[in-house]
C-alpha positions in Angstrom: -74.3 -19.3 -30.5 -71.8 -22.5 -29.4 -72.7 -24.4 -26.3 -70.2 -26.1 -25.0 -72.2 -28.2 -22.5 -75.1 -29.0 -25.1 -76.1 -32.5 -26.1 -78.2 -34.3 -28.2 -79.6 -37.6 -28.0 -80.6 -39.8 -31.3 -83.1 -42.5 -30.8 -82.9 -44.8 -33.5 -85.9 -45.7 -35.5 -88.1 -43.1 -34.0 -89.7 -41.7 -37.0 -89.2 -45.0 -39.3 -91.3 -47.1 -36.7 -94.3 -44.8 -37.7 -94.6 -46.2 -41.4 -92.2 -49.0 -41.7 -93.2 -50.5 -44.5 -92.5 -47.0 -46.1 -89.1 -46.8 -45.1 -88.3 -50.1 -46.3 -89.2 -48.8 -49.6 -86.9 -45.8 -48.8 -83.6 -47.5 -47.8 -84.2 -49.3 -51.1 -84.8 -46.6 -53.3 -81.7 -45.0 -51.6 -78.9 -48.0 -51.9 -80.2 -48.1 -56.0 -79.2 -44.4 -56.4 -76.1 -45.2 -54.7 -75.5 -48.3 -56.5 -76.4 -45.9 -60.4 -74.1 -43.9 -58.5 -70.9 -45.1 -57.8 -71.7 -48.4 -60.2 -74.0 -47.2 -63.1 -76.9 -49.1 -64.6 -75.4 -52.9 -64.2 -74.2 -52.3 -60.6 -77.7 -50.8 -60.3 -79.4 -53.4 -62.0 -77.3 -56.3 -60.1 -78.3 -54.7 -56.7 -81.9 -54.4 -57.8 -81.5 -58.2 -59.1 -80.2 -59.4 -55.8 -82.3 -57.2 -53.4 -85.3 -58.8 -55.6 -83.8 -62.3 -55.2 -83.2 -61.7 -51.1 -86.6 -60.1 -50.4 -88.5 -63.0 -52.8 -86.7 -65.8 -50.4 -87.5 -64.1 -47.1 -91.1 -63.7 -48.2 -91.4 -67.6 -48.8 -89.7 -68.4 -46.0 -92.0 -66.6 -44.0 -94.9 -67.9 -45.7 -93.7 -71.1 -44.9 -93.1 -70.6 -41.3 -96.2 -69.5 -40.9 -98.0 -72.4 -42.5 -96.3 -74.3 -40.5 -97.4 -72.9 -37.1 -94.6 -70.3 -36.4 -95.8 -67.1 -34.1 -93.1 -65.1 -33.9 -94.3 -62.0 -32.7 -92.8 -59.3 -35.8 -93.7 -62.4 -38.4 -96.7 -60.6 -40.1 -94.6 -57.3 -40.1 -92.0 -58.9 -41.9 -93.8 -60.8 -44.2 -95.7 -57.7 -45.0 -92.4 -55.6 -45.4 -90.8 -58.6 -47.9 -93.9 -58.6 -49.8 -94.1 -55.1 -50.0 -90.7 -54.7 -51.2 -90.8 -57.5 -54.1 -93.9 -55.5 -55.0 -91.9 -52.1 -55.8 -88.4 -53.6 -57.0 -91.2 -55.4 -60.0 -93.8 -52.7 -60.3 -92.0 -49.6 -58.9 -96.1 -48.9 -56.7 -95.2 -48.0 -52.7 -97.3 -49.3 -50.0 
């Protein structure tokens, strides 16, 4: 059955804010198959290089800003998530 007047309403992030650290994993695992997709294995293995590279820098940035004092509010979060995703692009083990 159609209806016309019907809507929907998306609220963005609802299910990923219930395991983040998962979905992190996810949009990762999901942007190499694209990459061994449309790029093969060295478009692959360059994204998986600089996702590695990007993720390795955030984590010692945060690590740093929190020696140094920093409180931001999501800064464990995010330090968690960078570490978490240099942990599977190396050793390919989830959360």
């Amino acid at each position: 059955m159609f209806v016309a007047e019907a809507t929907a309403t998306h609220y963005g992030g609802g299910s990923s804010s219930n395991a983040p650290l998962r979905y992190s994993i996810e949009m990762l695992r999901a942007n190499l198959a694209y990459w061994q997709k449309h790029y093969g294995f060295l478009g692959q293995c360059v994204y998986r290089l600089l996702s590695l590279v990007y993720h390795f820098l955030r984590l010692v940035a945060r690590i740093f800003a929190a020696a140094g004092g920093s409180t931001a509010p999501q800064g464990k979060g995010k330090l968690k998530e960078h570490a978490v995703c240099v942990r599977w692009l190396l050793t390919g083990k989830g959360v």
